[in-house]
C-alpha positions, 0 to 999 in steps of 0.5 A, a space after each residue: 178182782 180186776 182179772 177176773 172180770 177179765 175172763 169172759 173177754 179172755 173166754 169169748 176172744 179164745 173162742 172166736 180166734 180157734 172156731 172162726 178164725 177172728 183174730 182178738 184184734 177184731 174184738 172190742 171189749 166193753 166191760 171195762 172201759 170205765 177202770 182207768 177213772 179209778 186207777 192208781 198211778 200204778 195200777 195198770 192191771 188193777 182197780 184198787 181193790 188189791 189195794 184197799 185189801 192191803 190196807 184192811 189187812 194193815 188196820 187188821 193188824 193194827 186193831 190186833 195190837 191194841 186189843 193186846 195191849 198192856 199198861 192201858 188203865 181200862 180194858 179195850 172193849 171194841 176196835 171199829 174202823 170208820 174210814 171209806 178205805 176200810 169199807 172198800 169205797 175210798 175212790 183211790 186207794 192209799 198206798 204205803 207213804 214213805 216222805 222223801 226228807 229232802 222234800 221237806 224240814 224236819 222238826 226234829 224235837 217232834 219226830 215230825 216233818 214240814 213241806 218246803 216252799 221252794 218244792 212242789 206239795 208233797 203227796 196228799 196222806 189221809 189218816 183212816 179214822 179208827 174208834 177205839 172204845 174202853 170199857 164202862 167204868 164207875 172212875 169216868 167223870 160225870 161231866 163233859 169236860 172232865 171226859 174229853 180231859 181223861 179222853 186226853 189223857 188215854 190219846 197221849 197214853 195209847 202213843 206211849 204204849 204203841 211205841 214202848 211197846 211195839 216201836 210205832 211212830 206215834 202223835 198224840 192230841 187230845 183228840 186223837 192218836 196219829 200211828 204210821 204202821 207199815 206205811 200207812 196211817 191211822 188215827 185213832 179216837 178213843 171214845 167213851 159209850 156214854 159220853 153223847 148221852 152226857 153231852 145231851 143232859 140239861 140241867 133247869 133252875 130247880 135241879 131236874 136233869 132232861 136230855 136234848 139232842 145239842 150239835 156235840 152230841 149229834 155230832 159225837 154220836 154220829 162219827 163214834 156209834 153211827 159211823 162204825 157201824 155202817 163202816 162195817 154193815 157196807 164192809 160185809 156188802 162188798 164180801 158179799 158183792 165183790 162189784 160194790 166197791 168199784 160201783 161206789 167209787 165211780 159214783 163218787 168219781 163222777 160226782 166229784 168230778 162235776 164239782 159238787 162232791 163238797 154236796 154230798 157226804 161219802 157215807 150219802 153217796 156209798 149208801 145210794 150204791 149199796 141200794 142197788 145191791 140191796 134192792 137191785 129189781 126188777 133186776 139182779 145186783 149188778 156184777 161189774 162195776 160199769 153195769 152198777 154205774 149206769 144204774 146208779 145214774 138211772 136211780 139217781 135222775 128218776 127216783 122221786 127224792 121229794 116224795 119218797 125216802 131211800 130205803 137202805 135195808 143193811 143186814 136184813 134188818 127191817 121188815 115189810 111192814 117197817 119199811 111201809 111204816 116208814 114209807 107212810 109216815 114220811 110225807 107227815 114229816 117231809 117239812 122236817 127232813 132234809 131234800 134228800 133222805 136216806 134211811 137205814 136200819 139204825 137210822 130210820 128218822 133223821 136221816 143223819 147222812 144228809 143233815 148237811 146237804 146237798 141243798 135243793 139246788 145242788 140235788 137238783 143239778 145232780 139230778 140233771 147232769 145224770 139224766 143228760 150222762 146216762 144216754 151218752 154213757 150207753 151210746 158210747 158203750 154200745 158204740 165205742 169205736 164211735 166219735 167221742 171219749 168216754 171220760 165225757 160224761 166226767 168232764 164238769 160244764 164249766 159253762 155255767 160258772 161266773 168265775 173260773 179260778 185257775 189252780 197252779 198243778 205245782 200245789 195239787 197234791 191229788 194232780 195225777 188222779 184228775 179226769 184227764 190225767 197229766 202224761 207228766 207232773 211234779 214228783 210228789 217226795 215219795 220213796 219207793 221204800 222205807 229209809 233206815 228211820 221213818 217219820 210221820 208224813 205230812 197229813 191232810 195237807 191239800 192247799 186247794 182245799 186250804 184255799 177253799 175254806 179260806 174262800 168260804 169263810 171270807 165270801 160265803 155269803 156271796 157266792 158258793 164254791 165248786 171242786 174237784 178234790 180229786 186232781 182239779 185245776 179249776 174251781 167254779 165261782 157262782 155268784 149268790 143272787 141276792 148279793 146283788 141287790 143293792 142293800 141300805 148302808 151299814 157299817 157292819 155290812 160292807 165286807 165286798 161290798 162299795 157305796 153307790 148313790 141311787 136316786 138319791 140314796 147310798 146303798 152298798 153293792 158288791 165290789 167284784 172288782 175288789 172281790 177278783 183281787 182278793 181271790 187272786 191274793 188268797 190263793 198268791 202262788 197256787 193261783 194262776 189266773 182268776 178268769 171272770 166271766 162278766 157276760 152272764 152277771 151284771 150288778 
């Protein structure tokens, strides 16, 4: 796909060199200046797409096995991925991962494999999620714990079969099934249709049964009906709109990359890029993934999020005069909604993908930045011989910020995908082949991500979070105002905080020199430096 893009460079270079004698060193090609943002470590002359076909094609493989099948106690009824990789939109592509032993300690009795502390992270490997739903049948309980035990019972079932049956390396949990194919890792939940409406009955004093959305159901009915779907709704776009993928993941790339991509769901921001797609006037759907960034920061810094839903028309599937019905009926339910709503066909109320965030200030700090890297953007492009660097608009303000916590690139597993890419990093204990006996890698493990949670839940009342999941070495710390109040003493309230005597009275206020030390010990050996900027906060 990269390639091709390439022809009309190739056409117009041609050209010029036999009827005007220009030779292509004179020629300066635009189109693809923003590809290096979402290339792999290998990918010189791709921009993932080969990649992530290669992994569809695996999990395409895969989903054919679990249809075949023999042993399972009820029929496999459907096999849905539910992973950004398996609609084209993952930023950076997985490739197939084979763990180098001698970075890690084996647990022999598990088939499974340790990082050790005396070596630098080991490559990051993010399991692609598959739903595998069974068939409706009168032996599923009726009660919500005995499903997720039977669910349990099939996970550990599903593990026996795949390896019995095909030699797959398998982990079963009662929650899911981890299966390494090919060098690539799936983890499949087994999901039963009727298990979010039993989640959602209640049952009153006198017997009678009512249903009632509750956290589990939503939850549950979101990552196993609503997930999937759009998974392959967004699947089918990008077979018809080969640039899709590349806008979606330069949009997350640069959202990401200001420190705000803990804001935004990966569902939120591939449905703002297939709206440019699906609604592209005035003007045609964009052919290149460049042209689709640029509109994506125009739609993002002019559309009006406080008065107005996103619209995103999957499939066709809503007509004029649903879409005006929605239109009208919004602002009687603004109140309700989240600060950004996006509706699609099989969601046109809640807007299920922003339930969570952004918040209004982050919404907002998006808004901004977008409307201050648009101009610089095509300044840049028109001009590119012209002062500046076109990863500029990537770079986040770290200006901003109350406190900068400096992250050692020994613990970054995702080092190489940052915005300025290292010339040199750690080896990561990967093999260029699979050995003679391959075992599970390690999953999911991101210690700044680790880090980050444990930060949260220790100071998230006083102060808020920002990273760049892909490659960043900073996390920016901002200080939550009201923190900074001085509280009436309680002894249930002192967390971070000290007692101090004002006009008479003791009150509590935060103790940020206490709250700097203990940043440093959390993240002792991934942090190198804890940089407080004391000019722009005072307690």
């Amino acid at each position: 796909m990269f390639q091709k893009r390439l022809i009309p460079h190739q056409v117009v270079t041609h050209l010029l060199a036999i009827h005007a004698d220009i030779p292509d060193t004179c020629v300066h090609y635009m189109g693809g200046l923003l590809d290096a943002l979402i290339q792999g470590l290998k990918e010189t002359s791709s921009t993932g797409e080969e990649a992530l076909a290669a992994a569809v094609r695996c999990y395409d493989d895969l989903s054919r096995l679990l249809w075949g099948l023999e042993g399972l106690p009820l029929t496999v009824s459907a096999v849905q991925g539910a992973h950004p990789v398996l609609r084209y939109t993952e930023v950076f592509p997985p490739t197939p991962v084979w763990p180098a032993y001698s970075f890690h300690e084996q647990l022999r009795e598990r088939a499974s494999l340790l990082p050790r502390p005396d070596k630098p992270c080991p490559a990051y490997v993010e399991p692609m999620t598959v739903v595998c739903h069974l068939e409706g049948s009168g032996q599923w309980p009726q009660e919500a714990e005995a499903i997720r035990r039977v669910r349990a019972a099939f996970q550990l079932r599903l593990a026996e079969l795949l390896t019995q049956q095909h030699g797959l390396q398998c982990r079963a949990t009662a929650t899911h099934t981890d299966v390494l194919k090919d060098g690539f890792v799936f983890r499949i939940r087994v999901a039963y249709q009727r298990e979010p409406q039993i989640l959602k009955e209640m049952r009153s004093p006198e017997g009678m049964i009512s249903l009632r959305d509750t956290p589990a159901s939503f939850r549950l009915e979101k990552d196993t009906r609503h997930l999937p779907l759009l998974t392959s709704a967004l699947h089918g776009l990008q077979q018809q709109h080969p640039a899709f993928s590349g806008v979606a993941r330069l949009a997350k790339r640069w959202v990401r990359a200001q420190l705000l991509g803990e804001g935004f769901t990966d569902e939120s921001l591939d449905l703002v890029a297939a709206a440019l797609f699906l609604h592209p006037e005035p003007f045609t759907p964009p052919s290149s993934p460049q042209v689709g960034f640029l509109r994506f920061l125009f739609l993002v810094s002019t559309f009006d999020w406080k008065n107005n839903p996103l619209i995103v028309n999957l499939n066709s599937e809503l007509t004029v005069e649903e879409q005006v019905e929605i239109r009208s009926g919004f602002l009687g339910t603004r109140a309700q909604l989240p600060v950004m709503v996006i509706i699609t066909p099989q969601d046109r109320k809640s807007s299920i993908w922003t339930q969570d965030g952004p918040s209004p200030q982050i919404l907002q700090q998006l808004v901004l930045l977008a409307a201050e890297a648009l101009p610089v953007l095509e300044k840049q492009l028109m001009d590119p011989r012209g002062p500046g660097d076109i990863r500029t608009v990537f770079r986040p303000p770290l200006d901003m910020y109350d406190v900068l916590i400096r992250l050692s690139p020994r613990h970054i597993p995702r080092h190489r995908q940052a915005v300025d890419s290292p010339a040199a990093s750690f080896c990561r204990g990967l093999l260029s082949e699979p050995g003679s006996s391959s075992l599970m890698p390690v999953l999911g493990y991101d210690p700044p991500q680790l880090y980050l949670a444990q930060l949260r839940k220790a100071f998230g009342e006083l102060a808020l979070f920002f990273y760049d999941q892909h490659g960043g070495e900073v996390i920016g710390v901002l200080w939550n105002p009201t923190s900074f109040r001085p509280q009436h003493f309680k002894a249930s309230n002192t967390k971070g905080h000290m007692v101090v005597s004002q006009s008479g009275e003791s009150v509590i206020v935060p103790n940020i020199e206490a709250i700097l030390e203990d940043f440093a010990i959390l993240g002792e050996g991934l942090v190198q430096t804890v940089e407080a900027r004391s000019e722009r906060w005072t307690v």
